[in-house]
N, C-alpha and C positions, 0 to 999 in steps of 0.2 A: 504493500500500500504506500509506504514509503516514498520507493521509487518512483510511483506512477504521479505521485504528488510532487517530485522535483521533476518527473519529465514535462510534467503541467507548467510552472512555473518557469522552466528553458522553454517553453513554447511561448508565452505568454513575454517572458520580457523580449524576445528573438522577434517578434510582431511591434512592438512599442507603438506610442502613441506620435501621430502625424505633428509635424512642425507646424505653429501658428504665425501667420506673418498678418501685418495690422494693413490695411484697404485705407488708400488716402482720398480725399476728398478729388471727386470729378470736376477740374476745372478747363476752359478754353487753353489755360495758360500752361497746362501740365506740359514742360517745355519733352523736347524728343532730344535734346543735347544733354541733358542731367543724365550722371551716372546710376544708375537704378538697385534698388536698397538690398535686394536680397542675391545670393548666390547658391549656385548647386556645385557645387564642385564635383563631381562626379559627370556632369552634360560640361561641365562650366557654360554655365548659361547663368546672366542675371535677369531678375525678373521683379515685376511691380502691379499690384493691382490699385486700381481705383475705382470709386462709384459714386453714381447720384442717387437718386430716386427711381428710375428707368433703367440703367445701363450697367453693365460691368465693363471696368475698359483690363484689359490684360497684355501686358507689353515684354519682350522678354529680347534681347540683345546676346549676339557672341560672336568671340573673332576667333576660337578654333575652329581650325580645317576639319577637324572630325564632324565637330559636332553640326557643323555648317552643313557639308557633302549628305553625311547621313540624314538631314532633314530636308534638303532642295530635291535629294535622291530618292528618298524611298517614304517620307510623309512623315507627318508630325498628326497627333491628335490632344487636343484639349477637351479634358471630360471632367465634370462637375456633378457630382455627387452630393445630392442635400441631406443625406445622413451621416455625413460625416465620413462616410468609409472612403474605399478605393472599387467604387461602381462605377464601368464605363457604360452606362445606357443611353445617357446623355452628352453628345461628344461635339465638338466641330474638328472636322478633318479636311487640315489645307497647307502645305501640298497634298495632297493625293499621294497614296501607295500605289505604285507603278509596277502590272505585275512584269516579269522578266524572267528569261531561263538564262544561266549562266556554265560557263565549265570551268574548272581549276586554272585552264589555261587561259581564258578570257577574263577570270576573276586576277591572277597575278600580272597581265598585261592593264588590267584598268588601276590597281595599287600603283605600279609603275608609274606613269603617265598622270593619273591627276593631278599630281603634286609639282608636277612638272608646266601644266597647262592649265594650273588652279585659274579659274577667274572668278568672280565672285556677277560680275555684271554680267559674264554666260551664264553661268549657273541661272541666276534668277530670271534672266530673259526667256528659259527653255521652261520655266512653270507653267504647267496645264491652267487654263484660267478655267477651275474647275473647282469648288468645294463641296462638301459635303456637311449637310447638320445633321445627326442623327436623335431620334428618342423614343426611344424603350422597343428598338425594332425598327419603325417606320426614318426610311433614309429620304431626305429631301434633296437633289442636289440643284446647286443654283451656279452662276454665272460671278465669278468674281468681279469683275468690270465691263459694264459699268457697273456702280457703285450705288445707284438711285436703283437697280433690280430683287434686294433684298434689304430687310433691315437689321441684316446682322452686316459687318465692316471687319473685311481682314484685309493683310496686305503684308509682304514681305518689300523690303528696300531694302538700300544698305547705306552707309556712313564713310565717308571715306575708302579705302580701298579693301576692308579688309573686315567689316562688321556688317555683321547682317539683323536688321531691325524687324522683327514680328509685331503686327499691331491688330489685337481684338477689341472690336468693340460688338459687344450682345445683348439684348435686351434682357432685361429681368425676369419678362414672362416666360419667355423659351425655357429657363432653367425650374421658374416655381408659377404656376400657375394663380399661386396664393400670395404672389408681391415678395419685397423686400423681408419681409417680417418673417416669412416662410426661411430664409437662408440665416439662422444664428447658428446653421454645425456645417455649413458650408464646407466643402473640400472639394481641389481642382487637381487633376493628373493631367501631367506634361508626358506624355506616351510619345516615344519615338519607335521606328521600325525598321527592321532590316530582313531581306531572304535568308530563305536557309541556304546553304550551301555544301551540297553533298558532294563527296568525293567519288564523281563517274566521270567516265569517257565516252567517246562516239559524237555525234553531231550535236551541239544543242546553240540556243538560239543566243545569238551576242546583242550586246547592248543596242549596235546599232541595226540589228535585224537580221545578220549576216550570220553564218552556223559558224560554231569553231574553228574553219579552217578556213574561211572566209569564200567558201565557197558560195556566193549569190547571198540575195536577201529572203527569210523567211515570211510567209505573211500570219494575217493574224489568225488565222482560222489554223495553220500550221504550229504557230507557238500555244493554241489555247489548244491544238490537240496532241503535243508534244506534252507540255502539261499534267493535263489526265494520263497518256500512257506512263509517266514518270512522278509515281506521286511521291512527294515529297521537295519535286522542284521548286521553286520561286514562292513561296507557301510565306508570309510574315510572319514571325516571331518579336515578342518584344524585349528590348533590352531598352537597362537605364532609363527604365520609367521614373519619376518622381511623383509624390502626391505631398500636397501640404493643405492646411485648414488655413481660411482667414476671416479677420473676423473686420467686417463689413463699415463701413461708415452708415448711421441711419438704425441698428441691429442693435438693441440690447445684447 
């Protein structure tokens, strides 16, 4: 009995409770050049929330090449959980998860080369003008730009040559039906993604369409039936997700 009661307690502290960071007041002036309060060191990403009465704005900045590439490449999700937990029902997903087959030989020729061809202004020029809201199931997808075709607002930019600016802004309702009052255990996951990457051979589909050996371009009905015959290709997985609670302006 003992035992099962210290294996209870290593599960329980191994879970811990989520980081509280404080929501500052929604203003026109919240400038986009201010350094932003909190950090993940793990994404190294810093991040800020703010809000009014209506809106949550969510801002999040970083100049790693990892954290950058892995989020222009293969999608970023923000999911907001009003119980407090790490529930992704309710998400906005922008960029988009891009599916793709890859091989060993075309994954260590693309390591090679990014770093080599990093741009930050390709990179974000190649963004699908595509997102995604989802909740509890039902996925909406809408048009990033223009900007007047939904009333949620994202936008990826960058700063200089070498930082890349994320800016959320989303209505209140989308997350609580029941207003601002409804969010006092608020918690928001910062979900990034990446493919699996199995170690096989034989033809499979390269970044730019072309099969491992560059023999021609594949189309899509060939990589989406490549795919299924090869389960376990291009499939997401999450790493280096973060979740934190905040706790709102306006929210006892």
């Amino acid at each position: 009995m003992n035992r099962l009661v210290l294996l209870a307690l290593i599960f329980l502290c191994g879970c811990g409770s989520l980081n509280t960071i404080e929501s500052i007041q929604e203003t026109n002036n919240n400038t986009r050049n201010s350094v932003l309060p909190n950090i993940n060191l793990d994404l190294k990403i810093r991040y800020q929330v703010s809000n009014d009465d209506k809106n949550i704005h969510i801002k999040l900045t970083s100049t790693d090449f990892t954290t950058i590439s892995k989020i222009l490449t293969t999608g970023l999700k923000v999911c907001f959980d009003v119980t407090g937990k790490k529930k992704d029902k309710v998400f906005l997903e922008y960029p988009l998860y891009q599916k793709q087959a890859f091989s060993d030989r075309i994954m260590a020729r693309v390591r090679t080369t990014q770093r080599e061809n990093y741009s930050l202004t390709n990179l974000i020029a190649e963004i699908p003008n595509e997102a995604y809201f989802g909740d509890n199931g039902r996925i909406e997808p809408f048009p990033v730009l223009p900007s007047d075709t939904s009333d949620i607002k994202v936008s990826i930019t960058q700063r200089n040559r070498s930082e890349m600016i994320y800016d959320l802004l989303i209505p209140i309702y989308r997350i609580s039906k029941n207003g601002l009052t409804a969010l006092s255990n608020l918690s928001i996951g910062i979900v990034t993604e990446e493919p699996n990457v199995p170690k096989i051979t034989g033809k499979l589909a390269d970044v730019s369409g072309s099969d491992a050996f560059g023999n021609g371009k594949l189309s899509t009905s060939q990589v989406d039936r490549f795919s299924r015959q090869r389960p376990g290709v291009a499939t997401p997985s999450r790493i280096n997700d973060f979740w934190f609670k905040v706790h709102l302006i306006g929210v006892k």
